[in-house]
C-alpha positions in Angstrom: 0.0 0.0 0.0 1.3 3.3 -1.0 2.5 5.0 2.3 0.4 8.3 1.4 -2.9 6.7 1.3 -4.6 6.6 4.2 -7.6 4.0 2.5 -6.1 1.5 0.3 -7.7 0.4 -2.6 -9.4 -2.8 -1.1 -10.6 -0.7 1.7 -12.2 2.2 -0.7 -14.2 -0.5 -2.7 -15.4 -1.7 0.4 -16.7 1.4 2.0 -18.1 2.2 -1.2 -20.1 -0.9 -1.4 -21.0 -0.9 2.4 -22.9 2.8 1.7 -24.0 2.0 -1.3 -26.2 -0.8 0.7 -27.1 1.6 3.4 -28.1 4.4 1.3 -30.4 1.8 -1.1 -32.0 0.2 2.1 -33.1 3.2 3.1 -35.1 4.0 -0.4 -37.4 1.3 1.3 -38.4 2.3 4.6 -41.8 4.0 4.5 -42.3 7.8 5.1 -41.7 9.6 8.0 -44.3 12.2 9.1 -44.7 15.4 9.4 -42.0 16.9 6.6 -40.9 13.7 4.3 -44.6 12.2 3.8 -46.0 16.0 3.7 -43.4 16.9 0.8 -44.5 13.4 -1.1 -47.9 14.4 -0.8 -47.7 17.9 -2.3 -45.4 16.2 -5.0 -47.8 13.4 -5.4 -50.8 16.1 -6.3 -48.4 17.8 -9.4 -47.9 14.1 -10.5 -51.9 13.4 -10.2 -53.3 16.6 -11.5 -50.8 17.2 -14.4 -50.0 20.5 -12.5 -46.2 21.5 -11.8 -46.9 25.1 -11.6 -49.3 25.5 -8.9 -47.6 24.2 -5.6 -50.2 23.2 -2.7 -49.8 22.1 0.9 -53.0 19.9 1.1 -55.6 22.3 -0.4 -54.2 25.5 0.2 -51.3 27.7 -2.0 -48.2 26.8 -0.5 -45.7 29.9 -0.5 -42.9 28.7 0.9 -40.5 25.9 -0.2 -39.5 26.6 -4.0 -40.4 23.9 -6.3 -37.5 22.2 -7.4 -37.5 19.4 -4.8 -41.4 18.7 -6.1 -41.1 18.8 -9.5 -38.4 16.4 -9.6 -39.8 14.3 -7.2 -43.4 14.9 -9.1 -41.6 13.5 -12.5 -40.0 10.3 -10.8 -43.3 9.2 -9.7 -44.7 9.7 -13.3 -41.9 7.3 -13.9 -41.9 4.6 -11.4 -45.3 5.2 -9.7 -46.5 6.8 -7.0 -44.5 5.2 -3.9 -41.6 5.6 -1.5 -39.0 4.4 -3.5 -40.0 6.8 -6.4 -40.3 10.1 -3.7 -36.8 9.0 -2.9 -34.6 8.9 -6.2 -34.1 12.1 -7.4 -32.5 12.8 -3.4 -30.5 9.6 -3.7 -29.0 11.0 -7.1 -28.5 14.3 -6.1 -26.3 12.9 -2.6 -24.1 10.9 -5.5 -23.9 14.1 -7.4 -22.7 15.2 -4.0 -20.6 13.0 -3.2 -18.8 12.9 -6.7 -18.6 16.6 -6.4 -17.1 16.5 -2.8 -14.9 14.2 -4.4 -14.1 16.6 -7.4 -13.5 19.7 -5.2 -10.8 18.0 -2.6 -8.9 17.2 -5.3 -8.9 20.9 -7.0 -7.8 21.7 -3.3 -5.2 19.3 -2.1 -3.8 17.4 -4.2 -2.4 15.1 -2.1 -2.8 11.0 -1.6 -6.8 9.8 -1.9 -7.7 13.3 0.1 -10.7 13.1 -2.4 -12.3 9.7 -1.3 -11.7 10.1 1.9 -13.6 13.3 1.6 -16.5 11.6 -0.2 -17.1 9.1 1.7 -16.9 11.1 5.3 -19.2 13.2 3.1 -21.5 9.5 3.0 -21.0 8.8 6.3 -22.5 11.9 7.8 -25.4 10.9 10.1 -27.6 14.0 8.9 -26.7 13.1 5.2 -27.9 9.5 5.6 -31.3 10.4 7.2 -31.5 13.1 4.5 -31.5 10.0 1.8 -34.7 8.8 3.4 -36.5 11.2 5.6 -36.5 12.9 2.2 -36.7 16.9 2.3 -35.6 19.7 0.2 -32.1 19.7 1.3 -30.6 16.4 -0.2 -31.2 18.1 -3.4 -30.0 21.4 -2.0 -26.6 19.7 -0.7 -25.8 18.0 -3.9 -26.9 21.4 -6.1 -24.6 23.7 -3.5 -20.9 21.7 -3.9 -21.5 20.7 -7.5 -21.5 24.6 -8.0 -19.1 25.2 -5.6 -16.6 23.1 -7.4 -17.6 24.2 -10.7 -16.8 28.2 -9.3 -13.1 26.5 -8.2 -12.9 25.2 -11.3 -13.9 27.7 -13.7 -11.8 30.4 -11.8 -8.6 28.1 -11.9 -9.0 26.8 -15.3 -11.4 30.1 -16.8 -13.3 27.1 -18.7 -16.5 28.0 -20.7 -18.0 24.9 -19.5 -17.5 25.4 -15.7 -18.8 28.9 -15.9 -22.0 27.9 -17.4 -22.4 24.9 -14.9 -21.3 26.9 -12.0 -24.2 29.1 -12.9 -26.9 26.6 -13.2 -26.1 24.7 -10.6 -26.0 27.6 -8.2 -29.6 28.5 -9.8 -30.3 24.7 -8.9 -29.5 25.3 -5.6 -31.8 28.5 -5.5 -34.6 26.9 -6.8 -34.2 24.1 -4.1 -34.3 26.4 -0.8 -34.1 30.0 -2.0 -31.1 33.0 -1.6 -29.9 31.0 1.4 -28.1 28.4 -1.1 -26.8 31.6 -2.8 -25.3 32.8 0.2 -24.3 29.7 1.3 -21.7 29.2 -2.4 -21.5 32.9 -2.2 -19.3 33.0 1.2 -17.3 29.0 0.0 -16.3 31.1 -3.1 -15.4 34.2 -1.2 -13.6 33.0 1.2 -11.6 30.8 -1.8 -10.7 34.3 -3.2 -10.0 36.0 -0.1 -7.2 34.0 0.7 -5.8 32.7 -3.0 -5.8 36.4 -4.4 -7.3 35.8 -7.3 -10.1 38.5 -7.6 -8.6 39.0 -11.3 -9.3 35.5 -12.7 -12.8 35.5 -11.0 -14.1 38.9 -12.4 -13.3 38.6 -16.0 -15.8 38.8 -19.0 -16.8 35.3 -18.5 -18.4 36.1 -15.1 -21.3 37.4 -17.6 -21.7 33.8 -18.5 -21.9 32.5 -15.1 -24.6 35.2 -14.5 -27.0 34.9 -17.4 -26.8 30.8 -16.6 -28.3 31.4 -13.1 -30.5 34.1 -14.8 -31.8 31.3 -17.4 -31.8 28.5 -14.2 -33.9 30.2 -12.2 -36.5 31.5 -14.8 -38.7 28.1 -14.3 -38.9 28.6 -10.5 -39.6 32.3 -11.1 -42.4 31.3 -14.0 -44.0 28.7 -11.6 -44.2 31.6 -8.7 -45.1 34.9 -10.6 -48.3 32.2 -12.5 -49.3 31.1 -9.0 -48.8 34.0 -6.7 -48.4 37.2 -9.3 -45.6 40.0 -8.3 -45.7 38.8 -4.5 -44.5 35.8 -5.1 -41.4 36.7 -7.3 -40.9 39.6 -4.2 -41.0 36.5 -1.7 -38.6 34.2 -3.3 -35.8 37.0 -4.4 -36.5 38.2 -1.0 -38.8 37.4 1.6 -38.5 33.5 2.4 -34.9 33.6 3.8 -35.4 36.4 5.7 -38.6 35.5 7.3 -36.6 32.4 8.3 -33.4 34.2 9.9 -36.3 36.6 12.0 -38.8 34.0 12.8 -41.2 36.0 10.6 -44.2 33.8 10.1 -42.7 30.9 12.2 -42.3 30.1 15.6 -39.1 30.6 17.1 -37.1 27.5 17.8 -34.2 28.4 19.6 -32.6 31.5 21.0 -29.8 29.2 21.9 -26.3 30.5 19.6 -24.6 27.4 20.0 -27.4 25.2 18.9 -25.6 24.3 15.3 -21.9 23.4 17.0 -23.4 21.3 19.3 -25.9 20.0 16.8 -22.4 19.0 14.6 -21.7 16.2 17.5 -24.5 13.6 15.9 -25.4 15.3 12.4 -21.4 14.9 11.1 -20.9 11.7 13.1 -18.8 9.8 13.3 -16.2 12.3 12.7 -17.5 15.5 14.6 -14.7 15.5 17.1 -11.8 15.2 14.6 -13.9 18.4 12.3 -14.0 20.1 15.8 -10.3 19.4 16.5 -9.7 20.5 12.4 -11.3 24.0 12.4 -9.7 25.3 16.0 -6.2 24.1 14.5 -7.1 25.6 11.2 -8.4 28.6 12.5 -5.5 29.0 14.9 -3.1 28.2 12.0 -4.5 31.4 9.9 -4.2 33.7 12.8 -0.3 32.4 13.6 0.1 33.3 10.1 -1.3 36.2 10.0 -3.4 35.3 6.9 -0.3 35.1 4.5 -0.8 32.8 1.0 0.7 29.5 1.6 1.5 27.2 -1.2 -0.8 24.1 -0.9 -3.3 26.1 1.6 -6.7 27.0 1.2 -9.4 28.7 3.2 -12.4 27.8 1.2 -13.6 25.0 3.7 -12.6 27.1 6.7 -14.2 30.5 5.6 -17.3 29.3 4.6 -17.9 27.2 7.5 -17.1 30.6 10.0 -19.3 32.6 7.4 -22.0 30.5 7.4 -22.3 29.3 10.9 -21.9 33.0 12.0 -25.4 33.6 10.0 -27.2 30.3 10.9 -26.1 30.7 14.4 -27.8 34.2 14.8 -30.9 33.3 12.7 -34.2 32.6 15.4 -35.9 29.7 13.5 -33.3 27.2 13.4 -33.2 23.5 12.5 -31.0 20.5 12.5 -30.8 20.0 9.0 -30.4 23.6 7.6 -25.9 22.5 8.0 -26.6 19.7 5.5 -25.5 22.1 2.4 -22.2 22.8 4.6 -21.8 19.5 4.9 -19.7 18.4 1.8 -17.4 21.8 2.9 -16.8 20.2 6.2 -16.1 16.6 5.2 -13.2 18.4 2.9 -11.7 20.0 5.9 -11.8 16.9 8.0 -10.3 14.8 5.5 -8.0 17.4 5.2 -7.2 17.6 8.6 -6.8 13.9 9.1 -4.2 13.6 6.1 -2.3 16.3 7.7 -2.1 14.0 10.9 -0.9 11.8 8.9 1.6 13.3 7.0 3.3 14.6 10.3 2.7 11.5 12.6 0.7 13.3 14.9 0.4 10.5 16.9 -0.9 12.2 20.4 -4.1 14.1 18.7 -4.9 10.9 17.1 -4.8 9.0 19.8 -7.4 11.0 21.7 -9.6 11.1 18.2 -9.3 6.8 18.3 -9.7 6.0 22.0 -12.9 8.5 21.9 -13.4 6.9 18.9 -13.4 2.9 20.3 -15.6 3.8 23.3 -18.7 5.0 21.0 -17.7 1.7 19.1 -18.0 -0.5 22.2 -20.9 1.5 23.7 -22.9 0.6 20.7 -22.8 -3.1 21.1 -25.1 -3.0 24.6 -27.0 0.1 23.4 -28.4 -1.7 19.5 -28.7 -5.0 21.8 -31.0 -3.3 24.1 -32.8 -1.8 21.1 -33.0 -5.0 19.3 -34.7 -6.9 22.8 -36.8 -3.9 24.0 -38.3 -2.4 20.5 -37.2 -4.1 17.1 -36.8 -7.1 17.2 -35.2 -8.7 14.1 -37.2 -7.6 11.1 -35.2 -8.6 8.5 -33.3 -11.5 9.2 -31.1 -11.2 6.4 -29.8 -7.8 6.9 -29.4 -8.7 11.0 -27.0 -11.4 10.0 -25.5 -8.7 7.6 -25.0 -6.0 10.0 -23.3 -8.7 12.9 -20.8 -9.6 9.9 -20.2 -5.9 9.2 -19.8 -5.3 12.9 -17.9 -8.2 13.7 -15.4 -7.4 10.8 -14.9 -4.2 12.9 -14.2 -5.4 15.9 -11.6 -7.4 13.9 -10.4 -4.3 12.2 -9.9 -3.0 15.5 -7.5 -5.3 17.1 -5.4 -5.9 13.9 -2.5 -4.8 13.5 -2.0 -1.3 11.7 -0.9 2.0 11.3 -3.1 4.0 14.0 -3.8 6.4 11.4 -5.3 4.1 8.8 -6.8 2.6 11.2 -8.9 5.2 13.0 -10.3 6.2 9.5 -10.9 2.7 8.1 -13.5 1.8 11.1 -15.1 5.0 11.8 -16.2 4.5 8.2 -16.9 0.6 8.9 -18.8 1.5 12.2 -21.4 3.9 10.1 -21.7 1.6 7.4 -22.6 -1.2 10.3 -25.0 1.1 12.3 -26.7 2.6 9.4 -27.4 -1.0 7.8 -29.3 -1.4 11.4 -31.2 1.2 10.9 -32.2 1.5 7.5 -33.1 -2.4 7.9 -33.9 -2.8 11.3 -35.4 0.1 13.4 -36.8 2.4 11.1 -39.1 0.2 9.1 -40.5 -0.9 13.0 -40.4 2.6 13.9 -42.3 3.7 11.2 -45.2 1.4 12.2 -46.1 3.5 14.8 -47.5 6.0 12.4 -51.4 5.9 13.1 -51.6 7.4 9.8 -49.9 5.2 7.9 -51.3 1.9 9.3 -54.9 3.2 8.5 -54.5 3.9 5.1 -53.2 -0.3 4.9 -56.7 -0.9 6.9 -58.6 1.4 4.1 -57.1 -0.6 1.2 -56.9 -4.1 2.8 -61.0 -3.1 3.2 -61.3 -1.9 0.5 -63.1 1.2 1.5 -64.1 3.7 -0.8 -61.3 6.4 -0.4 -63.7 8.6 -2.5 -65.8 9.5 0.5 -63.1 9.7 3.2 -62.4 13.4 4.7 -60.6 15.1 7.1 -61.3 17.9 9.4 -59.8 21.4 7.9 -56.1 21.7 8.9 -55.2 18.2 9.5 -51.8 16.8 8.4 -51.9 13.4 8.7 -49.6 13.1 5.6 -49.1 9.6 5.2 -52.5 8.9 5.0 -52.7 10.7 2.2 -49.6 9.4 0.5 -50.4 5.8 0.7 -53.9 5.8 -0.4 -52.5 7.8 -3.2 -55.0 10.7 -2.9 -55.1 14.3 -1.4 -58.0 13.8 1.2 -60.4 16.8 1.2 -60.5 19.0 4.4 -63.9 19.9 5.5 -66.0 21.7 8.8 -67.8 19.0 10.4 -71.2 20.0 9.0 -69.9 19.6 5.5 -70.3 15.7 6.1 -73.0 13.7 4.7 -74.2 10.2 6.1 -72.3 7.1 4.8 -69.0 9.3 4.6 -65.8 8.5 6.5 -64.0 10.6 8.5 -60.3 10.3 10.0 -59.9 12.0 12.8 -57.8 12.4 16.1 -59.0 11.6 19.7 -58.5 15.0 21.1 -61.3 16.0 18.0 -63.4 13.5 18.5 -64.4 13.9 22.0 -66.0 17.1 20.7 -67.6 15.9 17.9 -71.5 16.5 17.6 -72.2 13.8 14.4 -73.5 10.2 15.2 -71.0 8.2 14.0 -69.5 4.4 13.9 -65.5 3.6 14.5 -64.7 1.8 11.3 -61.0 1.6 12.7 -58.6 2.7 15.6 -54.8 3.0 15.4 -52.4 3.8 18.1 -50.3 7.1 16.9 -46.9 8.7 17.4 -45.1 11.6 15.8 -41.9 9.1 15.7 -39.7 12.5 14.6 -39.9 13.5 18.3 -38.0 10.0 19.8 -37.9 10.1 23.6 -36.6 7.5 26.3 -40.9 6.6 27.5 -41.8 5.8 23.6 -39.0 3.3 23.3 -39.4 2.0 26.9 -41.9 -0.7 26.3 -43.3 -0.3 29.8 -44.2 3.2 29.3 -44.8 3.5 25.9 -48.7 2.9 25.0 -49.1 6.4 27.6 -46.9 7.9 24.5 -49.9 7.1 21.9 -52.2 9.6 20.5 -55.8 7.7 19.1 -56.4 8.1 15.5 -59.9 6.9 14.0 -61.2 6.2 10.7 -64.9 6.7 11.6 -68.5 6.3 9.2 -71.4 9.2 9.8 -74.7 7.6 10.5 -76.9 10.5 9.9 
């Protein structure tokens, strides 16, 4: 093995083939409410009603979200059917577009040893990137769309290519038309920070920045079509303007935490498992550029480093704030971590690595007890082929660990192996269980298994029970109450129902969680069933 590499060939195909299994299980769990199987749904109506320019949440004009996400999810149903799997392709292609990309930019960056895989596959091994792959939002497409036109800016500024300029502008507008001006900003300060440190303002702002402009002109012309048709001049004024900025102040939301902090400690699960070694990368780093008083170095860059200060320092004082608003950071951060690491390496840093491994091997440990425990108190084993699968992955680490090997190598090797192993459990094992806990979801199986027709089911105005509406494969009409005629079906919550005035019939009853919100009482079997909200599928009588 070539002494520079810190992943040997074997290894890479490996790891490769381990995510490519985690990331393909996933496409089969079913939909998580309230976001994933609320975003199918919308989707699901474009694909139904022949529609891709009127954008509804339920029945009312959603002005929010642009529409990229939907469209291309709306089109992969028309080609594969309106189902999970389908909802979840075009997300799954955009994280390898990602992945490639994060791949693509390391090497522009550091060309040094297999930097670029390692990149691209700590990029994979993200925790948040992972869930993003199933519990499907608009930011798998976003995070792909953000460093496929951040390495097309590197590119076209070191090489002044045609080709990159034009890319680097659509796929910036891609990005846009995902999640709005905060993708913009988010390439915006990558890019700027690039410059600010190589000096090369003059390569950047040359004629050909023209082309780079009228591409994200021309990319974002759909998006800007679909919102002026639907929403006239206030929606072009919300989307150029508005919906980022009503997110930063809480405009229109409700404030989620006043908490500054809440994205660097969010880092320690979304970027596991290496959110200690990025931690230990950016204080070094940043230490590094003060020492140095900012001076160009040969072979140093402060793209990754400058955008993730930039872009934290925004996030951080925005007052609506969510876990996965990092993920389009993500793919920045997994190049300054492999960075980092190979820098280790190259200078046998033994004592920092040593703390980064022992750390390391007690999460590894700690996760045999804690995924027994989960397997004899909620699982089970649900697919007994993939249980055998992920003991043979996770026995292979434990060999892994005690063989013998440069520390380095090694440290990498099975935090990669260890999310490959836990991932395969959950994509296989706990999610599709979890999942059944969706009242929601298991009453739309009891409505087909019955046979009911869906045609006179309702719900009450303002419900969300997404899933329901995703896997009978129909947008369920929201009514008042005295809207309902006898013989039709109603699914409503127990809370609602205590209230209701209508003679009625249960036709079914499912026990209900909102399985985003996990706490220690739900997964204790013990306590759990106190956990349930009631959800009924009901017939009125008169």
């Amino acid at each position: 093995m070539n002494k520079m590499l810190l992943l040997s060939p074997r290894q890479l195909l490996f790891l490769y083939i381990g995510f490519s299994i985690v990331y393909i299980s996933g496409l089969f769990i079913p939909l998580m409410e309230n976001d994933s199987a609320q975003h199918a749904s919308m989707a699901m109506k474009m694909a139904l009603n022949n529609d891709f320019f009127h954008i509804y949440k339920g029945e009312n004009p959603y002005l929010d979200k642009p529409h990229l996400h939907f469209w291309l999810a709306a089109i992969s149903m028309k080609l594969f059917g309106i189902n999970a799997v389908a909802y979840r392709i075009p997300a799954l292609l955009a994280l390898i577009l990602g992945a490639f990309s994060t791949k693509k930019l390391s090497d522009l960056l550091y060309d040094q040893g297999n930097t670029g895989y390692l990149a691209s596959l700590i990029f994979l091994s993200a925790q948040t990137i992972i869930l993003s792959a199933h519990d499907v939002r608009t930011d798998a497409v976003l995070t792909g769309f953000i460093i496929f036109s951040v390495w097309q800016f590197v590119k076209f500024i070191k090489t002044q290519s045609s080709v990159s300029a034009i890319l680097a502008g659509l796929g910036t507008a891609l990005a846009f038309s995902s999640k709005g001006l905060m993708a913009v900003v988010i390439i915006g300060f990558c890019i700027f920070s690039y410059l600010l440190y190589s000096r090369e303002w003059k390569r950047f702002f040359k004629l050909k920045i023209l082309v780079v402009m009228i591409s994200f002109l021309a990319g974002i012309t759909p998006v800007l079509y679909a919102y002026y048709l639907q929403f006239g001049e206030e929606g072009i004024r919300f989307i150029l303007f508005n919906q980022s900025m009503n997110r930063l102040t809480a405009t229109g939301f409700k404030e989620t935490s006043p908490d500054y902090f809440f994205f660097f400690h969010t880092l320690l699960w979304a970027f596991l498992p290496f959110s200690l070694a990025f931690y230990f990368g950016v204080f070094e780093k940043t230490a590094f550029f003060i020492k140095t008083r900012f001076t160009k170095i040969k072979g140093i860059e402060f793209l990754t480093l400058g955008g993730f200060w930039l872009v934290m320092c925004i996030f951080s004082a925005s007052r609506f704030k969510l876990p996965h608003y990092l993920n389009g950071l993500i793919p920045v951060l997994s190049i300054l971590t492999a960075a980092y690491l190979f820098d280790l390496y190259r200078k046998n840093d033994v004592r920092k690595l040593k703390i980064l491994y022992i750390i390391q091997l007690i999460v590894i440990f700690a996760g045999i007890p804690g995924l027994g425990l989960l397997t004899y108190y909620f699982t089970g084993i649900e697919n007994i082929a993939f249980f055998i699968l992920f003991i043979v992955v996770y026995v292979y680490l434990l060999i892994q660990v005690f063989a013998k090997e440069n520390l380095f190598r090694k440290y990498v090797f099975i935090s990669l192996v260890f999310s490959v192993a836990v991932n395969i459990y959950l994509n296989t094992q706990f999610y599709p269980v979890l999942t059944q806990y969706q009242g929601s979801l298991k009453m739309a199986e009891f409505v087909s298994q019955k046979n009911i027709d869906k045609n006179k089911i309702h719900m009450l105005n303002n419900y969300e029970a997404w899933g329901f509406d995703f896997y009978t494969q129909r947008n369920t009409p929201r009514v008042d109450e005295s809207a309902l005629k006898k013989g039709d079906y109603l699914v409503i919550y127990n809370e609602h129902l205590q209230n209701f005035k209508r003679n009625y019939r249960v036709i079914d009853q499912e026990n209900h969680f909102r399985i985003t919100r996990l706490s220690l009482k739900f997964l204790n079997p013990k306590t759990r069933p106190a956990q349930y909200e009631k959800i009924f599928l009901i017939e009125i009588t008169e």
